[in-house]
C-alpha positions as CSV (number, residue, x, y, z in Angstrom):
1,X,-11.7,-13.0,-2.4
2,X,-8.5,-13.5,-1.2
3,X,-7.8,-14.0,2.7
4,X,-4.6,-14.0,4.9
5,X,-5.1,-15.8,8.2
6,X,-8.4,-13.4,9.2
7,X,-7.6,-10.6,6.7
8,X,-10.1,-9.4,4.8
9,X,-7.4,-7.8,2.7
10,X,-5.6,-9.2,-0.7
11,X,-1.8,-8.3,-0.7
12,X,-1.2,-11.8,-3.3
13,X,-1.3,-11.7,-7.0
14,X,-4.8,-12.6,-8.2
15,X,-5.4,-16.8,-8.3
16,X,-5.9,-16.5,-12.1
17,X,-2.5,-17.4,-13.6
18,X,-2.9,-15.8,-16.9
19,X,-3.0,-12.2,-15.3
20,X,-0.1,-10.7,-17.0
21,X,0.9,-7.4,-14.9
22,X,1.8,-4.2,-16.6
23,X,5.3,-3.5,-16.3
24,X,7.5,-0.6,-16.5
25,X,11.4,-0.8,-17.1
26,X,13.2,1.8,-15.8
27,X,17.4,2.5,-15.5
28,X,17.7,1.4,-12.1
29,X,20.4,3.8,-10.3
30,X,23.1,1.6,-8.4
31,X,24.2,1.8,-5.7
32,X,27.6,4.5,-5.6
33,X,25.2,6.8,-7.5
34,X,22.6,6.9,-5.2
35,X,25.2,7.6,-2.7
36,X,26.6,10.6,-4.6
37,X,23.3,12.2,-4.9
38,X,22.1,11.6,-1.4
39,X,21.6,15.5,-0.4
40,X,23.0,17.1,3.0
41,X,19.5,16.3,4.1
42,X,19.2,13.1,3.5
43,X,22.3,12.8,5.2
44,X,21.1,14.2,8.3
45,X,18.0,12.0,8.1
46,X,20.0,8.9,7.7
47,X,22.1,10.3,11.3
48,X,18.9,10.8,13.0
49,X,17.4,7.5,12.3
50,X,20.7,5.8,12.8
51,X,20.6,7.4,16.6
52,X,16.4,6.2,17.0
53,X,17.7,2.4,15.9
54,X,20.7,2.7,18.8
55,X,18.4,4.5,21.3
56,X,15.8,2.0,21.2
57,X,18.1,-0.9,21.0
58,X,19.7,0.1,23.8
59,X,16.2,1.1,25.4
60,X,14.4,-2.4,24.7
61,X,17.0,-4.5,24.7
62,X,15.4,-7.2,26.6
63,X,12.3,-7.0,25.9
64,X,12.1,-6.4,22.0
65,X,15.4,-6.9,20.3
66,X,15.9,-10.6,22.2
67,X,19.2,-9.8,24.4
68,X,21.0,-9.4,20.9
69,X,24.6,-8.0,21.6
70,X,25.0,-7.4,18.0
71,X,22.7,-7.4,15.2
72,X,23.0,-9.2,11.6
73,X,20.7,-7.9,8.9
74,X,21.2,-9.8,5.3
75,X,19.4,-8.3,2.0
76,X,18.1,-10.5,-0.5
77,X,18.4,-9.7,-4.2
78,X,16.2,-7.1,-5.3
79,X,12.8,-8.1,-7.2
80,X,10.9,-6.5,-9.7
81,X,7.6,-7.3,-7.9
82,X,6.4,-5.7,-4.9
83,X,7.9,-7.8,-1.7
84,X,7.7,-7.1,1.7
85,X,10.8,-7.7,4.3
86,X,11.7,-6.6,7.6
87,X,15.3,-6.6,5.9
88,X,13.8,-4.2,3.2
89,X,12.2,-1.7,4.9
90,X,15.5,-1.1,7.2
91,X,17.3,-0.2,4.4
92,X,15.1,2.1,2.7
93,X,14.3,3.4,6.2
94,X,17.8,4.1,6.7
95,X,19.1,5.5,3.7
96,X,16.3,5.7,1.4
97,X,17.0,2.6,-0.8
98,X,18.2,-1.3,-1.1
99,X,21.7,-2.9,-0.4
100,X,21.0,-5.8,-2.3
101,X,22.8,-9.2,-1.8
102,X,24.5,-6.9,1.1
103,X,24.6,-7.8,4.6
104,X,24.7,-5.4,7.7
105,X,25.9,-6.4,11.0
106,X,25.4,-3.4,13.8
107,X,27.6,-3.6,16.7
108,X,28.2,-0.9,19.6
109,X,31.1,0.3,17.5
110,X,31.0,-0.3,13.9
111,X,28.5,-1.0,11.2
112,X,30.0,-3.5,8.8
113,X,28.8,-3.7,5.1
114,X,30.1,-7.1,3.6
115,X,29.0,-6.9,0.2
116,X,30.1,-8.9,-3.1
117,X,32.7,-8.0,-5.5
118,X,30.2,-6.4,-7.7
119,X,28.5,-4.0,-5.1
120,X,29.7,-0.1,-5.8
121,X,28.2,0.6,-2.5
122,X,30.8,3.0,-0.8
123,X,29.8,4.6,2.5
124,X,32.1,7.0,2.6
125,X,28.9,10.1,3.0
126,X,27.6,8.2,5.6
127,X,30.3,8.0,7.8
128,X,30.3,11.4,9.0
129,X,26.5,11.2,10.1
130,X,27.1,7.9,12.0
131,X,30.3,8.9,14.0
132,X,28.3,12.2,14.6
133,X,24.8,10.6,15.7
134,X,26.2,7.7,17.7
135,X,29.7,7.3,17.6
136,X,30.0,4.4,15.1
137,X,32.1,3.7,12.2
138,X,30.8,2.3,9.1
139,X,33.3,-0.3,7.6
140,X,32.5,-1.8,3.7
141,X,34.3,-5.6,3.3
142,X,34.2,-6.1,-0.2
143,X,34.5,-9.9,-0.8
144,X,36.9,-10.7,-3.7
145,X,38.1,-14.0,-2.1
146,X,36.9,-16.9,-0.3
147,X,39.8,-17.4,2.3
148,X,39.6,-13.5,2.8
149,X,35.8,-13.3,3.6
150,X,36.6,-16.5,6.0
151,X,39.4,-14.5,8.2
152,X,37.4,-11.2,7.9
153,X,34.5,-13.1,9.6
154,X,36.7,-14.7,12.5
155,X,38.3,-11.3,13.1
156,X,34.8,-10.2,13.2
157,X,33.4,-13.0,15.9
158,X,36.1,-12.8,18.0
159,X,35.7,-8.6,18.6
160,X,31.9,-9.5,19.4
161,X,33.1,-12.2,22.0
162,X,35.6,-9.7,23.6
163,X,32.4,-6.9,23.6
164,X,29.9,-9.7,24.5
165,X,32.2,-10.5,27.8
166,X,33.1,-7.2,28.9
167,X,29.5,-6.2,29.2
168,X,29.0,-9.6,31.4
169,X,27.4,-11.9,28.6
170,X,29.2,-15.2,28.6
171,X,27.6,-16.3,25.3
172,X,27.1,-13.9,22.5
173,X,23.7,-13.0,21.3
174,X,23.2,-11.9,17.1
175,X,20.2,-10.5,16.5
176,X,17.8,-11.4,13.2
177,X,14.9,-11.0,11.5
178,X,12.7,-14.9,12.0
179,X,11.3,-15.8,9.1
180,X,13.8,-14.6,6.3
181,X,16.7,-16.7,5.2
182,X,18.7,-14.8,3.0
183,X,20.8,-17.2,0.5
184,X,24.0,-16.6,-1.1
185,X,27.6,-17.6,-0.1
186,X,27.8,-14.4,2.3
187,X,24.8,-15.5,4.1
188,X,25.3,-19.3,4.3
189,X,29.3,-18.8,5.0
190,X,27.9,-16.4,8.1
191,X,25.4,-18.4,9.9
192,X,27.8,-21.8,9.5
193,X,30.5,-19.5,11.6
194,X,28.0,-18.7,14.1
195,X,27.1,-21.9,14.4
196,X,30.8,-23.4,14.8
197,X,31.2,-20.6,17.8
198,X,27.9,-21.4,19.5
199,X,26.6,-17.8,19.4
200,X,23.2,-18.1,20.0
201,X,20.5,-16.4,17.7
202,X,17.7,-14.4,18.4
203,X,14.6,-13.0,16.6
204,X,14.4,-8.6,16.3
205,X,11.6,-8.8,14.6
206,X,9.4,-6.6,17.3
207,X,11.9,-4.9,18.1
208,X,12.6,-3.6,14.1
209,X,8.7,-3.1,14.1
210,X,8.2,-1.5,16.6
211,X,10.8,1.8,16.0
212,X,9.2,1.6,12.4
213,X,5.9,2.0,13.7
214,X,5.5,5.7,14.4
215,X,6.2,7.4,11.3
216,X,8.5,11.0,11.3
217,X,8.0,14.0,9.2
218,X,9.6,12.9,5.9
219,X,8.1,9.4,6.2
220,X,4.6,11.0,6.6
221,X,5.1,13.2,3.2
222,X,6.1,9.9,1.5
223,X,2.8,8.3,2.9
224,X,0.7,11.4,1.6
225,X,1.9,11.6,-1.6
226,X,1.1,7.9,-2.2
227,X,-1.8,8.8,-1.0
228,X,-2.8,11.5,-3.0
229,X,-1.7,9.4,-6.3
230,X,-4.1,6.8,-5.0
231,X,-7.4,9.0,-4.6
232,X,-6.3,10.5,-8.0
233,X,-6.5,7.1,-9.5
234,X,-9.5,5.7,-7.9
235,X,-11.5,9.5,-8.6
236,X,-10.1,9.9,-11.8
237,X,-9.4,6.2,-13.5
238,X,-11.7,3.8,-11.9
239,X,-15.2,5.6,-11.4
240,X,-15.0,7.1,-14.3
241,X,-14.5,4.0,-16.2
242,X,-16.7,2.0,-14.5
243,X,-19.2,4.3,-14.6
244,X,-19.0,4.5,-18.4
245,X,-18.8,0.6,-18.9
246,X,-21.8,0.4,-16.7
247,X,-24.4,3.2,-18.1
248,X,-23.2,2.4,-21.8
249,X,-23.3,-1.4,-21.0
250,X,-19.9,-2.0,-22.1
251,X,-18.1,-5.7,-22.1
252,X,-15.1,-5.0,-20.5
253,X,-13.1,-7.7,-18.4
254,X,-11.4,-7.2,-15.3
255,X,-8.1,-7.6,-16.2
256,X,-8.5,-4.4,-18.9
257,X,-10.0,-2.3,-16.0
258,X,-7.2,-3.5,-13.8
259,X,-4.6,-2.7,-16.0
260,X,-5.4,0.8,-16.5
261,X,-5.1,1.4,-12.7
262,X,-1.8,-0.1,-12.9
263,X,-0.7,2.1,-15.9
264,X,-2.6,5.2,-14.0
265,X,-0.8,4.9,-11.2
266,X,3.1,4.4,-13.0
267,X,2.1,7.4,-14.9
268,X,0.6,9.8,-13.0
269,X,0.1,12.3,-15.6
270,X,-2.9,9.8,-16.8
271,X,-4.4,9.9,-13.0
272,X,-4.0,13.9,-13.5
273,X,-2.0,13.4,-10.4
274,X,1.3,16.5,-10.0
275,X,4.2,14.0,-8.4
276,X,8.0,15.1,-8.9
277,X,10.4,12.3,-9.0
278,X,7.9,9.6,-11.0
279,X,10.1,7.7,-11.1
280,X,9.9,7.2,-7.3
281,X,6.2,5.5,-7.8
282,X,4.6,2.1,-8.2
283,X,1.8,-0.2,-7.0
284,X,1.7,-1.5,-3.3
285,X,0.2,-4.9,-5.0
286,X,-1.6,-6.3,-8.4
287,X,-4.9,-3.9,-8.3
288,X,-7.9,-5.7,-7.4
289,X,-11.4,-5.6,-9.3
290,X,-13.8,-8.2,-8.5
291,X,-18.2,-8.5,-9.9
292,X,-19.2,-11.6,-9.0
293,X,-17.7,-15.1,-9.1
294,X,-15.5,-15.1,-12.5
295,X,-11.7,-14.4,-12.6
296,X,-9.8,-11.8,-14.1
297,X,-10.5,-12.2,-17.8
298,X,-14.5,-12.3,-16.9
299,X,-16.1,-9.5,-18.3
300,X,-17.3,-7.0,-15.7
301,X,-20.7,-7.5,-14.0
302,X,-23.0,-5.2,-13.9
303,X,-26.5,-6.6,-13.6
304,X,-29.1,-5.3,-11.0
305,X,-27.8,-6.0,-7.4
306,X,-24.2,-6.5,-9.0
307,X,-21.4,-6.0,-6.4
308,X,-18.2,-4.5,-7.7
309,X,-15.3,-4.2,-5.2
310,X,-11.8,-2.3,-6.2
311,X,-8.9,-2.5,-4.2
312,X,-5.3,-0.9,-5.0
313,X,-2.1,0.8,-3.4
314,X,0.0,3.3,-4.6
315,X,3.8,3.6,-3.4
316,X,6.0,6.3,-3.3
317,X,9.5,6.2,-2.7
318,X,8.4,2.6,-1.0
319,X,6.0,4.2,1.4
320,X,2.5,2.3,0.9
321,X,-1.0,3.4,0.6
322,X,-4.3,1.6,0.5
323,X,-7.8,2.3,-0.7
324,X,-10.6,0.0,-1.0
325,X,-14.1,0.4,-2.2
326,X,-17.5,-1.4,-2.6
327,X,-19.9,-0.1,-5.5
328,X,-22.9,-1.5,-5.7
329,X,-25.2,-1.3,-8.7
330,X,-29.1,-0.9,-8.8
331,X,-28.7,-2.5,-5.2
332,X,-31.7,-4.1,-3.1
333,X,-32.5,-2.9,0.7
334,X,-30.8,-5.5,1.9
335,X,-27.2,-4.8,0.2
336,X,-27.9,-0.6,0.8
337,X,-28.5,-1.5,4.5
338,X,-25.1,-3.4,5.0
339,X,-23.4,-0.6,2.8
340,X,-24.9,1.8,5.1
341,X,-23.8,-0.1,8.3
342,X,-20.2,-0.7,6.9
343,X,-20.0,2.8,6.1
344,X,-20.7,3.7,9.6
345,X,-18.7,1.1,11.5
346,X,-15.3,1.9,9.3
347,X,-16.1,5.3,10.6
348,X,-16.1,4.6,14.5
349,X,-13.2,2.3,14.0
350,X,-11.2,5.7,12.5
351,X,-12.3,7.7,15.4
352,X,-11.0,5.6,18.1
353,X,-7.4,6.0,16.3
354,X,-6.0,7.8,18.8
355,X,-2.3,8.8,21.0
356,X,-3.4,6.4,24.2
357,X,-5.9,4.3,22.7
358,X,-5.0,0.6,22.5
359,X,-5.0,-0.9,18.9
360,X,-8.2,-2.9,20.4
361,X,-10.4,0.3,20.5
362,X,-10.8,0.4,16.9
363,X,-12.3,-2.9,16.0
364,X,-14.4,-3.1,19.0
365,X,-16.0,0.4,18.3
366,X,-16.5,-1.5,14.6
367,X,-18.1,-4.4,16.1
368,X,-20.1,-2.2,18.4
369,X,-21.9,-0.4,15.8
370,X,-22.8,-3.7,14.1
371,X,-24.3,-5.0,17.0
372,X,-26.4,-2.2,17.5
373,X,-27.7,-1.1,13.8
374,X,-27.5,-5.4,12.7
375,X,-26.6,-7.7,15.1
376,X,-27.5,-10.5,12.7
377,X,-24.2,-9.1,10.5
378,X,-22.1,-9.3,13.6
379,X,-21.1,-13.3,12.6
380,X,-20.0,-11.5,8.9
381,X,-18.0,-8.8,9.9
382,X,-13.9,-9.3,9.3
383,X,-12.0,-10.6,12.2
384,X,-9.7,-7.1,11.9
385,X,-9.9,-3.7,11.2
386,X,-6.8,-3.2,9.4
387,X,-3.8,-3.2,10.2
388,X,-0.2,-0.7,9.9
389,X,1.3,0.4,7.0
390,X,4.3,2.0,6.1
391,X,7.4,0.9,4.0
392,X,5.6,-2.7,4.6
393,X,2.2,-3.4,3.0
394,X,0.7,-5.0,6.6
395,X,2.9,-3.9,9.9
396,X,1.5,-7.3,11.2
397,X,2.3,-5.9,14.8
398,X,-0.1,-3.1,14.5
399,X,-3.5,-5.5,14.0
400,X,-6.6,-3.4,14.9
401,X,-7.8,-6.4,15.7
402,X,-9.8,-7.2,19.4
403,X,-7.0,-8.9,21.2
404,X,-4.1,-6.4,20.3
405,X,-3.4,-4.2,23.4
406,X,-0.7,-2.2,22.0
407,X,-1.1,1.4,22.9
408,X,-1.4,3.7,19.7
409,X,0.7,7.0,19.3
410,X,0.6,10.1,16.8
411,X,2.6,9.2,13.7
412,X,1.7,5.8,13.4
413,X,-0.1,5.2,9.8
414,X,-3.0,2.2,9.6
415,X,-4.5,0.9,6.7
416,X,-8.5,0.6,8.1
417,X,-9.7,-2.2,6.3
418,X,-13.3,-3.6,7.7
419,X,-15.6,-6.0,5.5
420,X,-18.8,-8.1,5.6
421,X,-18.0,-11.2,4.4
422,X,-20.5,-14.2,2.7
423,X,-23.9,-12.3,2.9
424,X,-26.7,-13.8,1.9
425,X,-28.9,-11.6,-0.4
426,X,-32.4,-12.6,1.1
427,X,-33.8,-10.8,-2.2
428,X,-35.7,-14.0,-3.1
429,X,-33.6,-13.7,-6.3
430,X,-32.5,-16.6,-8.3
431,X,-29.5,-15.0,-9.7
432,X,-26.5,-16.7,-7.8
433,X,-24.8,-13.2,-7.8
434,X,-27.2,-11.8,-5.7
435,X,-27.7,-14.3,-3.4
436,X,-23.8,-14.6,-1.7
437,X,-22.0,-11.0,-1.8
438,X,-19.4,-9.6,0.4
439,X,-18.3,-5.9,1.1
440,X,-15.3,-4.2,1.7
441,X,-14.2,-0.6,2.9
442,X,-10.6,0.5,3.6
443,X,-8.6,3.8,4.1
444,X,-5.1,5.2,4.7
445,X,-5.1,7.3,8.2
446,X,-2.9,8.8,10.3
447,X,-2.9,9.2,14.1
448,X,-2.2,12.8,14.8
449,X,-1.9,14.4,18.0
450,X,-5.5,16.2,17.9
451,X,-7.4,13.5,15.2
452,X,-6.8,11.0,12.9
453,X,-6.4,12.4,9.1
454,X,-8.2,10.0,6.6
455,X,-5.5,10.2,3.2
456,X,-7.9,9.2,1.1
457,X,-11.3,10.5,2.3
458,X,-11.5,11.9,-0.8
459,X,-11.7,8.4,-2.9
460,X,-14.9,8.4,-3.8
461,X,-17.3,5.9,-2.1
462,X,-20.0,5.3,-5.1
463,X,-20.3,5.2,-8.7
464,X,-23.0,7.5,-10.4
465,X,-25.1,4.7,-12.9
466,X,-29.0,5.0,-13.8
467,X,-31.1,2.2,-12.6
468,X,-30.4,-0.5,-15.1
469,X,-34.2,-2.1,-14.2
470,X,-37.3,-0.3,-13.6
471,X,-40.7,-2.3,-13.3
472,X,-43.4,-0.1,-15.2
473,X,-47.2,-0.4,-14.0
474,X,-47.3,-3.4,-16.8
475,X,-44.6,-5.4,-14.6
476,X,-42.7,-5.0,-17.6
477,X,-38.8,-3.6,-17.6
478,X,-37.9,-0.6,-19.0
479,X,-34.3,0.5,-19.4
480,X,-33.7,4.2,-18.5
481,X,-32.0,6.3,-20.3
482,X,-30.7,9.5,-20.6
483,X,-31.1,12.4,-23.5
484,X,-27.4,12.7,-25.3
485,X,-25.8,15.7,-27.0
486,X,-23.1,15.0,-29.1
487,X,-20.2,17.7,-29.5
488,X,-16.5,18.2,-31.0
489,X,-14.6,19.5,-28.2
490,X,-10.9,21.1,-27.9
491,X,-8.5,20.2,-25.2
492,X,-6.6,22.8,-23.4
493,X,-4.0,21.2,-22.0
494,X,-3.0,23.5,-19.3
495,X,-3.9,22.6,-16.2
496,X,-5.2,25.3,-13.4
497,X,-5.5,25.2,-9.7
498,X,-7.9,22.4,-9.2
499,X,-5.3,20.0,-11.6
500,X,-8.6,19.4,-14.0
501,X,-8.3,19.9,-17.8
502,X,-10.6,22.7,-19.6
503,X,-12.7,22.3,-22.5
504,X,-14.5,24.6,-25.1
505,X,-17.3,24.0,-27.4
506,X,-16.0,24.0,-31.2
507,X,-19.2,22.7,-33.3
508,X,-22.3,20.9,-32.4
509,X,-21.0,17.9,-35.2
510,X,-20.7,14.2,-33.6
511,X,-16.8,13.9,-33.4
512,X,-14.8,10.3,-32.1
513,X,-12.3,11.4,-29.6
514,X,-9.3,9.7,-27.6
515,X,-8.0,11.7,-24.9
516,X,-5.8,7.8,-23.3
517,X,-7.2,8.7,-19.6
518,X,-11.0,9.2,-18.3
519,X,-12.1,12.1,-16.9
520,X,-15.1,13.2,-15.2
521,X,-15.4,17.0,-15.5
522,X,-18.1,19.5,-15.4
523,X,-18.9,23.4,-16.1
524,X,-21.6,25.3,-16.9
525,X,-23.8,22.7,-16.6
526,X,-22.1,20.8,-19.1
527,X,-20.8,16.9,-17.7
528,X,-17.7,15.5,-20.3
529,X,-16.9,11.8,-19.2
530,X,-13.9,10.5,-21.7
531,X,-12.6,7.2,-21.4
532,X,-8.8,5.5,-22.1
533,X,-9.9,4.6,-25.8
534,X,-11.3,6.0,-28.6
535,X,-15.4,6.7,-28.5
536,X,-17.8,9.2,-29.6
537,X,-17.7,12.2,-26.4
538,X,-21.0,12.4,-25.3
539,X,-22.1,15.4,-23.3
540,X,-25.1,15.2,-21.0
541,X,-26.4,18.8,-20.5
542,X,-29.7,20.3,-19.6
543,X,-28.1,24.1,-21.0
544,X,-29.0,25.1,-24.4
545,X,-26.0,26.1,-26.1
């Protein structure tokens, strides 16, 4: 399992190399059009968020945002994989999308785009709200020529050392994001000016984080609506499936399972999750499915004492979600007992997510029910308890971890991620699986004003499978099983107010049947599992028909 610093939490593409991720092409809108269709209200958004980045710019000034008299933002080309910025989740926080290969520099006056010759981006919408909101213009410098962009940027330096030394600062201060070096000619051009005019530079990374931390109304409904795709997938895709592969003892690998959580969740309709706008979806990171110690193209373990853990994120409109689960299959005292304890200690560390609480409160109340129901798990349990999440995967800043003091407040969004790590079985087992296993639990909450709200308390925490062993007075092992009806089934494809699928019985005759997504449905007694690829439909059912 994958590790950053003392994460227990994977946001890198699995190690195996031969993973190939599902991909969807879609016409990606550019820039002027998004523009054109941005809505009255998404105008006024972009004011009111324009007037939070000002206010607390002008609020924290010295204490988050480095002295910066001005602040220089550069985009980086977009990517088709998932990547996290600072740079990034301005923009989309902004106006709802990327300026790629743009760069922004904010001064008490003027916002000025310099873009490339092949940029569309015209603000000419957002003008209005930024004049309105905080008394700004928004100027675009479209770079056709190299000796143009060269006495645009002098012009530009020498108004921010007029500004710089009529509000008392001798030597100019830019503001930018440590840790990300945009390249380019824009870029490289900029930084080599700032150097020749000995402005001096200084990191806004907290400062950036911190007015992204607490989440407002629209972002929330972004963060939900992940959400919900999320639980849809992991209730809907993933138990299901495993739960077939397991009680039919199916080879499946990894990589098959993995992919049709990746498919599930760029086409909701196979998730039987209601989104408008798909195309505004798409996975936080490469899913994770891990049953021992083989890679991705392993076939799925499900022997007794097996540990399977899932992790995945859905995004929408590049908002993040998280959900991670442990199932455990025909598992011994010792693995239900740490199941049981995790359980329990991801639940305290939820509770304690509260407007006042410090960001501390959450692991320690972890910890502290560790120590009291195990304490010899206490030297296993994750060094963190999660950590933000937003437009970013991991809001590094906002570690629930027991050294962060940062004081918590409603509309902040965490990703609660708590794990055992390296336990040892102490079955007495020879199988290697059993003896080393670790366990992992995470959620998407929000801090509200009364309680935290759990996103995706409805992902469902275990997988429904027979015992695969059971020692008969003989010592010897008998396989359980369960009677089978076979029937032919139709499909009525409209959906009613629970968004589940209805059936009707149409012969008693054994009939193959492909529906391309699991489901896990029951009436009348009747249970109907279906899987993403043609089988036989068996119905389990104690109801004579």
């Amino acid at each position: 399992m994958y590790r950053q610093g003392t994460e227990f939490f994977m946001v890198d593409p699995p190690l195996n190399t031969n993973y190939k991720r599902p991909t969807r092409v879609t016409p990606i809108m550019d820039t002027a059009a998004r523009i054109a269709q941005m809505s009255t209200t998404h105008r006024r958004i972009f004011g009111e968020r324009l007037k939070s980045l000002y206010s607390h710019w002008n609020k924290h000034r010295s204490d988050m945002w480095g002295c910066s008299d001005v602040i220089a933002i550069g985009k980086l080309p977009a990517s088709k994989d998932p990547q996290y910025r600072k740079s990034t989740a301005l923009n989309v926080w902004l106006v709802g999308f990327e300026f790629p290969e743009t760069m922004m520099v904010f001064t008490k006056k003027r916002i000025h785009f310099f873009c490339n010759q092949g940029d569309s981006f015209n603000p000419a919408l957002l003008r209005m709200p930024a004049m309105k909101a905080v008394g700004v213009d928004i100027v675009r410098h479209v770079i056709r020529d190299v000796d143009v962009y060269s006495a645009l940027m002098d012009n530009l330096l020498r108004d921010i050392c007029a500004h710089a030394k009529a509000d008392g600062h001798e030597i100019p201060v830019v503001g930018h994001i440590g840790g990300e070096v945009p390249e380019g000619f824009l870029f490289e051009s900029w930084s080599e000016k700032l150097k020749n005019a000995n402005f001096r530079m200084s990191d806004v990374t907290n400062g950036l984080s911190d007015l992204l931390s607490v989440k407002d109304n629209e972002e929330l409904a972004n963060v939900k609506r992940a959400a919900f795709l999320t639980t849809k997938v992991m209730n809907n895709i993933v138990v299901p499936n495993l739960e077939f592969v397991i009680n039919h003892s199916e080879k499946v690998t990894h990589s098959f399972l993995m992919d049709e959580m990746v498919k599930a969740i760029q086409e909701p309709s196979k998730a039987f999750a209601k989104l408008i706008n798909v195309e505004n979806v798409g996975i936080c990171y490469p899913p994770i499915l891990q049953s021992g110690v083989g890679g991705n193209d392993e076939l799925l373990s499900y022997d007794s004492a097996s540990v399977v853990i899932c992790a995945f994120g859905s995004r929408y409109k590049s908002y993040c979600s998280n959900v991670a689960r442990t199932f455990l299959v025909d598992p011994n005292p010792f693995q239900r007992k740490a199941h049981e304890i995790l359980l329990k200690a991801h639940d305290a560390a939820i509770s304690e997510l509260r407007p006042g609480n410090k960001a501390s409160s959450a692991y320690q109340a972890a910890r502290s029910v560790v120590e009291k129901e195990a304490p010899e798990l206490v030297p296993n349990l994750t060094e963190s308890a999660g950590t933000g999440i937003g437009i970013e995967l991991v809001e590094s800043r906002l570690k629930l971890n027991a050294n962060n003091d940062l004081v918590l407040k409603a509309g902040m969004v965490f990703n609660v991620s708590l794990g055992f790590e390296d336990l040892q079985s102490q079955s007495g087992l020879t199988n290697s699986k059993d003896h080393s296993f670790s366990l992992l639990l995470a959620d998407t909450v929000v801090i509200n004003n009364v309680k935290p709200e759990v996103l995706t308390v409805e992902s469902a925490k275990a997988i429904k499978v027979p015992s695969k062993m059971k020692q008969d007075a003989n010592g010897t092992e008998d396989l359980r099983s369960s009677k089978r009806m076979r029937f032919k089934l139709d499909w009525n494809d409209e959906l009613d107010g629970n968004d589940e699928p209805t059936f009707s019985v149409v012969s008693t005759q054994p009939s193959t049947f492909s529906l391309g997504v699991p489901l896990l449905w029951s009436h009348s007694g009747l249970v109907i599992k279906c899987i993403p690829f043609p089988m036989t439909l068996y119905l389990s059912t104690n109801t004579m028909l």
